[in-house]
N, C-alpha and C positions, 0 to 999 in steps of 0.2 A: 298224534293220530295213528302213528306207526302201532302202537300199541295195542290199538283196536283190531287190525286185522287180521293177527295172526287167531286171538280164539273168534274172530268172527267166521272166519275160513274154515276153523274146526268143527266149530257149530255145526254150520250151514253141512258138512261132510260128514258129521256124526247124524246129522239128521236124518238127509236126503241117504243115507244106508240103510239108519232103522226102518224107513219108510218102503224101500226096497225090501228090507226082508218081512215087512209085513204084506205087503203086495203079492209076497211068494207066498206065505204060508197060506193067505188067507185069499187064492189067485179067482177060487169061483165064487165070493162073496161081492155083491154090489148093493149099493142102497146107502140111505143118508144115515145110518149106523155105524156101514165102514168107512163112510167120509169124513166123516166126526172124530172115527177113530184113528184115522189117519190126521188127520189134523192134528189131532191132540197129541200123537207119540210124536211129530214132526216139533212141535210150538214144546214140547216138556223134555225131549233130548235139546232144545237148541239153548233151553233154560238152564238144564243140569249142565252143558258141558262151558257156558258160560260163565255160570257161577264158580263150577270148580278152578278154572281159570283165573278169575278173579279171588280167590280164595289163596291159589298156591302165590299172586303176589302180597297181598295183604300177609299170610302167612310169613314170609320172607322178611316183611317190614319189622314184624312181629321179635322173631329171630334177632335182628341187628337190636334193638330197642332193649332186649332183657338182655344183651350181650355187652352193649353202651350200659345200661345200669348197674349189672355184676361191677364192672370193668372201674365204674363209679365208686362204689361201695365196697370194693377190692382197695381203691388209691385211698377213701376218708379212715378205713378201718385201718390203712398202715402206718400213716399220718400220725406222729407223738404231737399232741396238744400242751 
């Protein structure tokens, strides 16, 4: 579970910032327009910054996997039969 917290922490802080600097730029806009729009950078930063998250460990997996393989086919290619 430890592993969920940290990009969930990031999320939620990459979020609730976007959502502050849209609040600024756009400070005299109200109406169900800008709540929509607010919702949506909120729920699509919290998507992006979890995904990429999830991404750089899958990526990592990635890395050992063709490195276990070379490493494989490095030892059958030295191998006299």
């Amino acid at each position: 579970m430890g592993w969920l917290i940290g990009p969930t922490l990031a999320s939620f802080v990459a979020a609730f910032i976007v959502v502050k600097i849209f609040d600024h730029v756009f400070s005299g806009v109200t109406g169900n327009l800008a709540s929509v729009a607010r919702a949506g950078l909120f729920v699509g930063t919290w998507t992006a910054v979890t995904a990429r998250a999830g991404m750089r460990g899958f990526d990592q997996k990635v890395r050992r996997l063709r490195a276990g393989t070379a490493n494989a086919i490095k030892a059958f290619s030295t191998e006299k039969l």
